[in-house]
C-alpha positions, 0 to 999 in steps of 0.5 A, a space after each residue: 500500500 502506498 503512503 498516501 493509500 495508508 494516509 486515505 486509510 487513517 482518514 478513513 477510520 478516523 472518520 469512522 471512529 467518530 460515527 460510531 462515537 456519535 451513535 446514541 446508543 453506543 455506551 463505552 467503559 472508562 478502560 476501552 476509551 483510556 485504551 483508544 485514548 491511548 491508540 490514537 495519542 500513539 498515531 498522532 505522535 507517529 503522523 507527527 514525527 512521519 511530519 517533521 522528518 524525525 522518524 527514520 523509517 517514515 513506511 514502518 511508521 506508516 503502518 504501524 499508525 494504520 494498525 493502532 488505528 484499526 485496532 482503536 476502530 475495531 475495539 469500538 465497533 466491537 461495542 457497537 455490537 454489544 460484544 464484551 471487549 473484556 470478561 
C-alpha cells in the first residue's frame, strides 16, 4: 500500500471512529476509551514525527499508525455490537 493509500486509510477510520462515537446508543467503559485514548495519542505522535522528518523509517511508521488505528476502530465497533471487549 502506498503512503498516501495508508494516509486515505487513517482518514478513513478516523472518520469512522467518530460515527460510531456519535451513535446514541453506543455506551463505552472508562478502560476501552483510556485504551483508544491511548491508540490514537500513539498515531498522532507517529503522523507527527512521519511530519517533521524525525522518524527514520517514515513506511514502518506508516503502518504501524494504520494498525493502532484499526485496532482503536475495531475495539469500538466491537461495542457497537454489544460484544464484551473484556470478561
Amino acid at each position: 500500500m502506498s503512503e498516501r493509500e495508508q494516509l486515505l486509510r487513517v482518514r478513513e477510520l478516523a472518520n469512522e471512529i467518530i460515527r460510531l462515537r456519535l451513535q446514541d446508543s453506543a455506551e463505552f467503559s472508562e478502560l476501552e476509551l483510556k485504551n483508544n485514548v491511548e491508540l490514537l495519542a500513539r498515531s498522532v505522535i507517529d503522523l507527527v514525527n512521519i511530519q517533521l522528518l524525525e522518524d527514520a523509517d517514515s513506511s514502518t511508521s506508516l503502518k504501524a499508525t494504520v494498525c493502532k488505528m484499526k485496532m482503536a476502530y475495531n475495539q469500538m465497533e466491537k461495542v457497537k455490537k454489544n460484544e464484551p471487549l473484556y470478561s
